[in-house]
N, CA, C and O atoms as a DFTB+ gen file, in Angstrom:
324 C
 N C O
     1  1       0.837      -1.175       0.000
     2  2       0.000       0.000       0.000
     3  2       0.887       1.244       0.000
     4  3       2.015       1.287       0.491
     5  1       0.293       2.188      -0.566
     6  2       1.247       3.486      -0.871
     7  2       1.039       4.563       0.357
     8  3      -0.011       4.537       0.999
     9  1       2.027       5.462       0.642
    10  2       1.417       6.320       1.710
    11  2       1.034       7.207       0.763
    12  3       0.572       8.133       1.429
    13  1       0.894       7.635      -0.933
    14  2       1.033       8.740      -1.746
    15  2      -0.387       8.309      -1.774
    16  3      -0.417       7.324      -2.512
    17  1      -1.893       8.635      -1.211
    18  2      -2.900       8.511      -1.565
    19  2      -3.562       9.583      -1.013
    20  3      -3.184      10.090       0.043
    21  1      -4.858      10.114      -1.852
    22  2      -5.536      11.241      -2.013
    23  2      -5.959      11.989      -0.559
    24  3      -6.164      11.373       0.487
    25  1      -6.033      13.269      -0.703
    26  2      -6.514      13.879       1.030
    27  2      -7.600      14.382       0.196
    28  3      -7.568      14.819      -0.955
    29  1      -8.608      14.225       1.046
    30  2      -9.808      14.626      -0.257
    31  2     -10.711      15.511       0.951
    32  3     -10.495      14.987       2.044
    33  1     -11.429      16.412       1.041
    34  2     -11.733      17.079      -0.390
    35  2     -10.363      17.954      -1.236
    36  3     -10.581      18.414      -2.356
    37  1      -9.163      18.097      -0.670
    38  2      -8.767      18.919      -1.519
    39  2      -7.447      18.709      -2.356
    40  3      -6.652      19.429      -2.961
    41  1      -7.691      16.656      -1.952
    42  2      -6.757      16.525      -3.256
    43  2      -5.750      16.344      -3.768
    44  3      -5.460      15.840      -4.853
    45  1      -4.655      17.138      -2.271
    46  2      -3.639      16.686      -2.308
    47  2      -2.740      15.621      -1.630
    48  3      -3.424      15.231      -0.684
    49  1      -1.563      14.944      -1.618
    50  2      -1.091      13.540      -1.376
    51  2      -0.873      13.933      -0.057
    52  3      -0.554      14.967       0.530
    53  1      -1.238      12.395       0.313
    54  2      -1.042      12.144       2.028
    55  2       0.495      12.124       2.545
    56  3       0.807      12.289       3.725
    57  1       1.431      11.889       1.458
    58  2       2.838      11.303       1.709
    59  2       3.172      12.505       1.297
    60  3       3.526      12.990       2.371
    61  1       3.336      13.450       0.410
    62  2       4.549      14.539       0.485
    63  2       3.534      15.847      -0.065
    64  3       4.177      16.805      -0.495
    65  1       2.084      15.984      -0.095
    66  2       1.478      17.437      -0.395
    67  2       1.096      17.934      -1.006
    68  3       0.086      18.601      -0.781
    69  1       1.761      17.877      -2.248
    70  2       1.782      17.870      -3.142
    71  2       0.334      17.746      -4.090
    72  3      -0.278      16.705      -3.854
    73  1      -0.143      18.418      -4.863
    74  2      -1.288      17.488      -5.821
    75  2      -1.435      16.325      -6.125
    76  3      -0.592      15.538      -6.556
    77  1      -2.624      16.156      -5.891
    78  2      -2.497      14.089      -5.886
    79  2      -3.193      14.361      -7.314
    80  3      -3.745      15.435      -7.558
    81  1      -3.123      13.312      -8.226
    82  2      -1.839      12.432      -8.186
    83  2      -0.497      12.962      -7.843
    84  3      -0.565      14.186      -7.955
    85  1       0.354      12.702      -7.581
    86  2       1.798      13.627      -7.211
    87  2       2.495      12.377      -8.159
    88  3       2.066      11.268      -8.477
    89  1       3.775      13.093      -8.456
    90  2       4.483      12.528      -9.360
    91  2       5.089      11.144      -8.721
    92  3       5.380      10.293      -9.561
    93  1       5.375      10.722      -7.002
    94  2       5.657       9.247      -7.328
    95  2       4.135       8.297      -7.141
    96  3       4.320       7.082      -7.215
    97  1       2.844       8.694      -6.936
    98  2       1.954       7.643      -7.156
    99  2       2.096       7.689      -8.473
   100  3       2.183       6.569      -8.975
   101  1       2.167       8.830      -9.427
   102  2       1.944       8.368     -11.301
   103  2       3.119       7.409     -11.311
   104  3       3.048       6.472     -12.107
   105  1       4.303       7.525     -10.454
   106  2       5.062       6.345     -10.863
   107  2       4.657       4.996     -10.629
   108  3       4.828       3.956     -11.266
   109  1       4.114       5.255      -9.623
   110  2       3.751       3.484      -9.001
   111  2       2.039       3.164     -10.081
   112  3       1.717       2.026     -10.419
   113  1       1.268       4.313     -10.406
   114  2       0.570       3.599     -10.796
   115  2       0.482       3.334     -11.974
   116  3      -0.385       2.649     -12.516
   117  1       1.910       4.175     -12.729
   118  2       2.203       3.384     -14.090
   119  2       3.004       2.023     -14.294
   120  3       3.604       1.491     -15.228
   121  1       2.794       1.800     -13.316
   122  2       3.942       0.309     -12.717
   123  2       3.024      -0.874     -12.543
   124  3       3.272      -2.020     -12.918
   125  1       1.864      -0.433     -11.888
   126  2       1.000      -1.136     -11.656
   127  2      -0.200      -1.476     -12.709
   128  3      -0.689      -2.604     -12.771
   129  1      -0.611      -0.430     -13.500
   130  2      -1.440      -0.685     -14.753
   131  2      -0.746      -0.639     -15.886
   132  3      -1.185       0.026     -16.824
   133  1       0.519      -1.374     -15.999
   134  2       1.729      -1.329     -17.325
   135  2       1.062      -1.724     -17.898
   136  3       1.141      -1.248     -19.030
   137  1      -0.146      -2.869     -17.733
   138  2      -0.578      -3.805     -18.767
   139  2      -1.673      -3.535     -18.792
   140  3      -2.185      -4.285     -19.623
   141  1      -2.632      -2.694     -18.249
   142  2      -3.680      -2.602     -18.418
   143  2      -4.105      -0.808     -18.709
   144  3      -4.987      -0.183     -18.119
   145  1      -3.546      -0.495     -19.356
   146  2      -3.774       1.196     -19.867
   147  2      -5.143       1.286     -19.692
   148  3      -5.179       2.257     -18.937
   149  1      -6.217       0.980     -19.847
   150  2      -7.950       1.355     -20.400
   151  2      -8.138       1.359     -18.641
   152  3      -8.673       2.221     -17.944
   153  1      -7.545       0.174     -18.268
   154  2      -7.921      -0.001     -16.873
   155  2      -7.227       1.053     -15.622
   156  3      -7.397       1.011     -14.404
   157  1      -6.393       1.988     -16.457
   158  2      -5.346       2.915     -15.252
   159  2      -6.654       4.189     -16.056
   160  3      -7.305       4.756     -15.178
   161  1      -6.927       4.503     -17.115
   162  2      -8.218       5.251     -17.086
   163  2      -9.027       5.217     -16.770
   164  3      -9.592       6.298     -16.602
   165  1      -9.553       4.308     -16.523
   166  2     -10.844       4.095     -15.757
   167  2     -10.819       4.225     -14.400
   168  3     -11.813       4.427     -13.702
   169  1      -9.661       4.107     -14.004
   170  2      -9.543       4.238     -12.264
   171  2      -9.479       5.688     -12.527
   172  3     -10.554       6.225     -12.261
   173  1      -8.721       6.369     -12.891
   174  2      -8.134       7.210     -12.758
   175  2      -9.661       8.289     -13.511
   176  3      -9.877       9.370     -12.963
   177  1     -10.245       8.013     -14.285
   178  2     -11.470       8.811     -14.374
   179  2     -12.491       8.939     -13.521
   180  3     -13.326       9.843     -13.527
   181  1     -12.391       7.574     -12.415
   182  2     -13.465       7.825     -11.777
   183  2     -13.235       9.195     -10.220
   184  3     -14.072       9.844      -9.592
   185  1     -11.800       9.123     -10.134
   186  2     -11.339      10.145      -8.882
   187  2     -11.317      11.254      -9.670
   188  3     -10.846      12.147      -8.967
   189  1     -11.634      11.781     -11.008
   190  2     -11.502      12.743     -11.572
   191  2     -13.008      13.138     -11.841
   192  3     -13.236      14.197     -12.426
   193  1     -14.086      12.286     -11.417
   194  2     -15.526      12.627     -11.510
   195  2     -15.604      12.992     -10.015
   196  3     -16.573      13.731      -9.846
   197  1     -14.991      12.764      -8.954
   198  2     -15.117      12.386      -7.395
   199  2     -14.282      13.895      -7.264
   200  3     -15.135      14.523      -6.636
   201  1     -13.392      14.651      -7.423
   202  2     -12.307      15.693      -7.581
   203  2     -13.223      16.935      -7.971
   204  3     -13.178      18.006      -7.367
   205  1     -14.258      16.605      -9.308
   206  2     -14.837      17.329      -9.968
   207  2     -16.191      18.411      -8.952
   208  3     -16.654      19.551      -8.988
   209  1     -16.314      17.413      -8.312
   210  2     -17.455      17.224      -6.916
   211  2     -17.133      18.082      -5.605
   212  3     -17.692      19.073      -5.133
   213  1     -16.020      17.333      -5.188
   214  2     -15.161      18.121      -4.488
   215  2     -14.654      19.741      -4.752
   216  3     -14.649      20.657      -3.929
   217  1     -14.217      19.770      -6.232
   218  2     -13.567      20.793      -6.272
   219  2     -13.968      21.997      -7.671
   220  3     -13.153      22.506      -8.440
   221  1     -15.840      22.245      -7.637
   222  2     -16.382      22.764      -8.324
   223  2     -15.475      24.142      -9.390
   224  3     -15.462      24.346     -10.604
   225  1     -14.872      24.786      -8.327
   226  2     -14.006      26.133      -8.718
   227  2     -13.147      25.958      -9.655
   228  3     -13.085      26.807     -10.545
   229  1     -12.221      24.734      -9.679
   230  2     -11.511      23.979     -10.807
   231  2     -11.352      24.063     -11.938
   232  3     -11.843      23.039     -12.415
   233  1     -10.700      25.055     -13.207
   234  2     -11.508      24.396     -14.392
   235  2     -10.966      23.023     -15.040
   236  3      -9.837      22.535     -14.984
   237  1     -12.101      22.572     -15.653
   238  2     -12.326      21.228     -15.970
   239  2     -11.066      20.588     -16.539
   240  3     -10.540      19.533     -16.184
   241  1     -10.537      21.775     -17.871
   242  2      -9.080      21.196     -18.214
   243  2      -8.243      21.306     -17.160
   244  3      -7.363      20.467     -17.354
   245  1      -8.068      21.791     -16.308
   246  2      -6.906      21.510     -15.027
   247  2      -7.248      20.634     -14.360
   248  3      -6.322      20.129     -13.726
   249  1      -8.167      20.219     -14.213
   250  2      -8.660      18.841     -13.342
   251  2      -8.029      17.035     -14.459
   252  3      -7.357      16.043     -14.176
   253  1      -8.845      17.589     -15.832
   254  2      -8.806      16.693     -16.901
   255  2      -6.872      16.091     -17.114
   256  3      -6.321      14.991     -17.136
   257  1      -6.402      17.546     -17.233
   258  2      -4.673      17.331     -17.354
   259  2      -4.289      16.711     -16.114
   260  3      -3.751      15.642     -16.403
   261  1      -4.324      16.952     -14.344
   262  2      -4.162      16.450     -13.832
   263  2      -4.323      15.055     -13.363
   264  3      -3.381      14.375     -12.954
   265  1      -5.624      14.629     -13.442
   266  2      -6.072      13.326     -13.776
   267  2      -5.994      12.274     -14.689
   268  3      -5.984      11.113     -14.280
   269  1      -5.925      12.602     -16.145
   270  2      -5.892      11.937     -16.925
   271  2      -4.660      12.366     -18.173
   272  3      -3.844      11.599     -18.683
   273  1      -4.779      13.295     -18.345
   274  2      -3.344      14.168     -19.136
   275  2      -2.424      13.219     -19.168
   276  3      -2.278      12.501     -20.157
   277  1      -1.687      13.110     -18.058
   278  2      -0.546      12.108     -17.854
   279  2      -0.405      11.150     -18.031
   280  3       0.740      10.772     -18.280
   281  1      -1.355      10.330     -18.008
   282  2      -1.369       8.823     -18.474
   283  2      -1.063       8.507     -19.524
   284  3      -0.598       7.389     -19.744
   285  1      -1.278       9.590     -20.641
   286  2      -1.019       8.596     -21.638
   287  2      -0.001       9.299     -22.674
   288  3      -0.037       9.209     -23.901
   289  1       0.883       9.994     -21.909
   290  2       2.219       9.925     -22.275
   291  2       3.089       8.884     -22.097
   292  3       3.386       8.430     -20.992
   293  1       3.593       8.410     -23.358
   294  2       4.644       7.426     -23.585
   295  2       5.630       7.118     -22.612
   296  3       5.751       6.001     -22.110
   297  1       6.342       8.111     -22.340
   298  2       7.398       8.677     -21.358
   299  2       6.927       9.043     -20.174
   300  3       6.333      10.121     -20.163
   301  1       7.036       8.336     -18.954
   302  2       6.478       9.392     -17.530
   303  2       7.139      10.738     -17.148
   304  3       6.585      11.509     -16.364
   305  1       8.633      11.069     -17.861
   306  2       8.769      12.351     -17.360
   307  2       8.326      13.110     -19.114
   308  3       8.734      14.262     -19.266
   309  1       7.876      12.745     -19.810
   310  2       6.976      13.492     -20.703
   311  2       5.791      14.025     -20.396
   312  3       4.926      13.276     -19.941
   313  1       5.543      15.285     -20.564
   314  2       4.004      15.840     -20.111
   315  2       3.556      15.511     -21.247
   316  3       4.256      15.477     -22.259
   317  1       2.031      15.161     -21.195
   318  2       0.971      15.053     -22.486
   319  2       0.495      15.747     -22.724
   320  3       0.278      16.663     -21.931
   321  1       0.092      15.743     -23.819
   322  2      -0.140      17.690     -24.515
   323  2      -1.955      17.418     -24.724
   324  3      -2.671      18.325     -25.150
């Protein structure tokens, strides 16, 4: 189990503060859904409907890039455009 998991309502990581996702859960959870990409979106869309809730003021593309943006860059220290 990771200590890098969500402080909710506002989101950011339990382990270093940061905006959750924070850059080492995207590591671990690109480690963990290596093989299942559709399935690291789908997790990862549903805390981005749950975030959305939480964090109305947000706009949607800063929520969308944070949540999902990243995933599906090739490279983890590549940002996705």
């Amino acid at each position: 189990m990771t200590a890098h998991g969500p402080v909710m309502p506002v989101w950011s990581c339990g382990g270093c503060g940061l905006p959750w996702p924070c850059p080492t859960r995207r590591r671990e959870l690109r480690a963990e859904y290596a093989d299942a990409p559709v399935s690291l979106a789908l997790y990862l869309g549903s805390y981005l409907v749950q975030a959305t809730e939480d964090m109305p003021w947000t706009p949607a593309g800063v929520l969308h890039r944070r949540f999902l943006g990243w995933a599906r860059a090739a490279d983890p220290s590549t940002p996705a455009v």
